[in-house]
C-alpha positions in Angstrom: 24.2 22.3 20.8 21.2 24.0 18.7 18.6 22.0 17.5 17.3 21.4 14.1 13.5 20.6 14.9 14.0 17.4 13.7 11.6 14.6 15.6 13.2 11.5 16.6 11.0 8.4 16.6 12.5 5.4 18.1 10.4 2.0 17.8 9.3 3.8 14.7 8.8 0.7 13.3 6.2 -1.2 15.6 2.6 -1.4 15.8 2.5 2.4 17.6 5.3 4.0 16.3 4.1 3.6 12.3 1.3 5.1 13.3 2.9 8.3 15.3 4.8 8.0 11.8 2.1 8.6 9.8 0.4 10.9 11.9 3.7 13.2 12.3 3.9 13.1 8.4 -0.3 13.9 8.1 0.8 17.4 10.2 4.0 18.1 7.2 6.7 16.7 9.5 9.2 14.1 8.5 10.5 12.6 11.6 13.7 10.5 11.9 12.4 7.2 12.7 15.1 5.0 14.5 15.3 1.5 13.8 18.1 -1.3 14.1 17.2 -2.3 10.5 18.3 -0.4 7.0 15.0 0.5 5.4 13.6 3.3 3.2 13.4 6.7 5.1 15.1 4.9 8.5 18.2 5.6 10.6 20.1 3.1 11.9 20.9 2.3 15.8 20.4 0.2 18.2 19.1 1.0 21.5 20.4 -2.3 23.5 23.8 -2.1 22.5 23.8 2.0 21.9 25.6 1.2 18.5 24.3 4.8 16.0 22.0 6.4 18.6 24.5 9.5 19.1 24.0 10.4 15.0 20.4 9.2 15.8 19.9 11.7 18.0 22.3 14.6 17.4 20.3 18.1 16.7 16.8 16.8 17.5 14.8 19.3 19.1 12.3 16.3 20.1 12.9 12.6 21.2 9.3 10.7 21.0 10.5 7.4 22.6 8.0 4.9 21.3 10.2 1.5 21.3 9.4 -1.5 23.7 10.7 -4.5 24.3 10.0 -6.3 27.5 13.7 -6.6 29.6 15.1 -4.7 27.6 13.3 -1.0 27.9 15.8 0.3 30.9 18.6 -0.4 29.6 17.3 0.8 26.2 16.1 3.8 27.8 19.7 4.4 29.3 21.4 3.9 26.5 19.2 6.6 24.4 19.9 9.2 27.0 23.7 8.3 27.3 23.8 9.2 23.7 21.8 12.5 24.2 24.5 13.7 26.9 26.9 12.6 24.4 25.8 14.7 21.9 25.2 18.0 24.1 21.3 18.0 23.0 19.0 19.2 24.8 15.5 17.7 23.1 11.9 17.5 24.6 11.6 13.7 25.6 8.4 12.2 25.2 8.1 8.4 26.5 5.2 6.4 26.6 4.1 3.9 29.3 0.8 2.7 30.7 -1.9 3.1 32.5 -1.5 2.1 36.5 2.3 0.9 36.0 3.1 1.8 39.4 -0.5 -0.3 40.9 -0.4 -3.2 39.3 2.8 -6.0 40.3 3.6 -7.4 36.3 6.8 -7.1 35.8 6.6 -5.9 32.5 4.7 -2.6 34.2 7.2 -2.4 36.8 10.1 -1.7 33.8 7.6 0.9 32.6 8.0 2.5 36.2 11.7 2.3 35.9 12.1 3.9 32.4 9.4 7.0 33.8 12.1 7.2 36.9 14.9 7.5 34.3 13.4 10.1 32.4 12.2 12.1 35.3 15.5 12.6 36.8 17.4 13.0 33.3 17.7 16.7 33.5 15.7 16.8 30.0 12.7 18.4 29.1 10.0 15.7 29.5 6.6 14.8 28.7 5.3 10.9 30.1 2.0 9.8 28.1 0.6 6.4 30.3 -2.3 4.7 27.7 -4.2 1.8 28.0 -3.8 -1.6 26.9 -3.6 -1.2 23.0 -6.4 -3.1 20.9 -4.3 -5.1 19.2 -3.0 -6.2 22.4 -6.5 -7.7 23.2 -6.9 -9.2 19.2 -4.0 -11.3 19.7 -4.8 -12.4 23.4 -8.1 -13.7 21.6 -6.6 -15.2 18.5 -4.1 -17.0 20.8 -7.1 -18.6 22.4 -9.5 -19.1 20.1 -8.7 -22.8 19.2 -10.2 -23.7 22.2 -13.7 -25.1 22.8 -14.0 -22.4 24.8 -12.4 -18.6 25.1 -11.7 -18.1 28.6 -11.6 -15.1 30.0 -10.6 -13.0 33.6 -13.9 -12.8 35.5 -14.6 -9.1 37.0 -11.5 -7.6 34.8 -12.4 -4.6 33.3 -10.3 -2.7 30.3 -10.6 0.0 28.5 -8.6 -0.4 24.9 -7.1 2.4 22.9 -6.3 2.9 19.7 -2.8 3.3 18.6 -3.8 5.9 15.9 -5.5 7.8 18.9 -2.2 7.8 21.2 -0.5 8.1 18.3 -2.6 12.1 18.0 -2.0 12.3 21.1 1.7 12.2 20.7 2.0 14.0 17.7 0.1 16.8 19.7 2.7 16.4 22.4 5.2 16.5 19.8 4.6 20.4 19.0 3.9 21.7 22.3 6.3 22.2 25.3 6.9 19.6 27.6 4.1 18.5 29.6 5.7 16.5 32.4 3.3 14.0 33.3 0.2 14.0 30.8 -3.1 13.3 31.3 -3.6 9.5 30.9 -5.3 8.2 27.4 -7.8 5.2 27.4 -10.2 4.0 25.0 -13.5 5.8 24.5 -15.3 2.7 25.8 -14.7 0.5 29.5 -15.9 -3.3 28.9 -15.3 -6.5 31.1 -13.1 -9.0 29.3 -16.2 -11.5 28.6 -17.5 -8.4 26.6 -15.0 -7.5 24.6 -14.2 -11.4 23.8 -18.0 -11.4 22.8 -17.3 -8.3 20.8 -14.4 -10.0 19.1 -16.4 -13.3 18.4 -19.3 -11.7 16.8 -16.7 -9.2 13.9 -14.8 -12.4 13.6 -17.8 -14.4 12.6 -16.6 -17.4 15.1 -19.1 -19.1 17.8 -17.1 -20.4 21.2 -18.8 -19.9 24.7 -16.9 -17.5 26.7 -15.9 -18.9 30.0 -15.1 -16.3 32.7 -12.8 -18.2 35.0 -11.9 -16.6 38.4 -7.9 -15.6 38.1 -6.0 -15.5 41.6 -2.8 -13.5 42.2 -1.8 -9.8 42.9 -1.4 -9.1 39.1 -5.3 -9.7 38.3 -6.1 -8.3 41.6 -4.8 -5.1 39.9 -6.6 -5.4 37.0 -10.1 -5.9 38.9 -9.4 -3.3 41.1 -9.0 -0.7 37.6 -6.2 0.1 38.6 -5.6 -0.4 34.3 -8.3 2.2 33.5 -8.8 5.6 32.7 -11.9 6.6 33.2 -12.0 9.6 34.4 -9.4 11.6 32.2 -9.7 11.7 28.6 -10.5 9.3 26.1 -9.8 7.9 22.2 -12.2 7.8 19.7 -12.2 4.4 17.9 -13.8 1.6 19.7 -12.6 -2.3 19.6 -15.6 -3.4 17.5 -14.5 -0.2 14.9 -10.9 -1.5 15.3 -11.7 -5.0 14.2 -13.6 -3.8 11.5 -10.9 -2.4 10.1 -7.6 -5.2 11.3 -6.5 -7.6 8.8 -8.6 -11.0 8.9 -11.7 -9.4 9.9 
């Protein structure tokens, strides 16, 4: 089957994939954002149970897989390239996943690893973009904690937050060129330790609470102190966390 240059979004909805949105429409492209709910300029389908995904998909030239879900991204991912066999298309895949999936033992990364395997061995066309954790990731770890007296935080655990609207460039970049295989990994333009950015995050959000860096056992934070998460060395966002803050709701 030919395809139509259409742009497939799926997780077109969520806190990355309206921005890839937006950005895809900025460049004069009006993707077909996937969701499971009925909504203005949406297509229908549902990537758990399959239901839609082969009219979803049908004639795209490129599939920018952008939906999570933790448990549920392998199957999800299966089921989105069942329905591309189905339909005989042959599209550029573009999936996104993290930053030192395969170094650090979360199971949530581990998934991530799972989903790049499927891809990789799908016959497709492929591009994989591993990011960072997101800032809002980070803003909600912090509101989730800030009714203590204290905001404790992972002693020695460096991060280096992106922007979504940076990845979401990035992938709209990706979008337009040929497939890539595995891209150069995208952090945040800045690498703080966690009592930093909480002291960031205290200081835009007007709030006072000493931050207590507590000393985290287990492989998973052994990970995350070893920066296995970070990626320094390859090429970075533009938008910091304190710049992010300024401009998230309740700030």
């Amino acid at each position: 089957m030919t395809t139509d240059g259409t742009i497939v979004v799926t997780g077109g909805t969520g806190t990355l994939g309206r921005a890839v949105v937006a950005r895809l429409r900025d460049a004069g492209r009006e993707p077909r954002v996937l969701s499971r709910r009925a909504g203005p300029g949406r297509t229908v389908g549902d990537l758990d149970t399959g239901a839609g995904l082969d009219d979803a998909v049908r004639g795209a030239s490129v599939v920018l897989h952008a939906a999570t879900r933790p448990g549920h991204d392998v199957a999800a991912t299966a089921n989105l390239l069942r329905a591309v066999r189905r339909t005989g298309s042959h599209p550029h895949l573009i999936v996104v996943s993290i930053v030192g999936a395969d170094r650090i033992s979360l199971g949530y990364y581990r998934q991530k690893v799972a989903v790049e395997d499927l891809v990789t061995s799908s016959g497709l066309p492929w591009t994989i973009q591993r990011a960072t954790q997101f800032h809002d990731l980070l803003d909600t770890i912090f509101c989730y904690t800030s009714w203590l007296p204290v905001l404790p935080v992972p002693a020695d655990v460096r991060f280096q937050p992106v922007d979504v609207r940076d990845l979401a460039e990035r992938l709209a970049t990706l979008a337009a060129g040929k497939p890539a295989g595995r891209a150069p990994d995208l952090g945040g333009p800045e690498v703080l330790s966690m009592g930093e950015l909480a002291g960031v995050w205290l200081a835009v959000r007007g709030r006072r609470r000493p931050v207590l860096r507590v000393r985290v056992p287990g492989a998973v934070v052994r990970g995350f102190r070893s920066g296995a998460n970070l990626a320094a060395h390859r090429e970075r966002g533009r938008i910091t966390f304190v710049e992010f803050l300024g401009r998230a709701p309740g700030t």
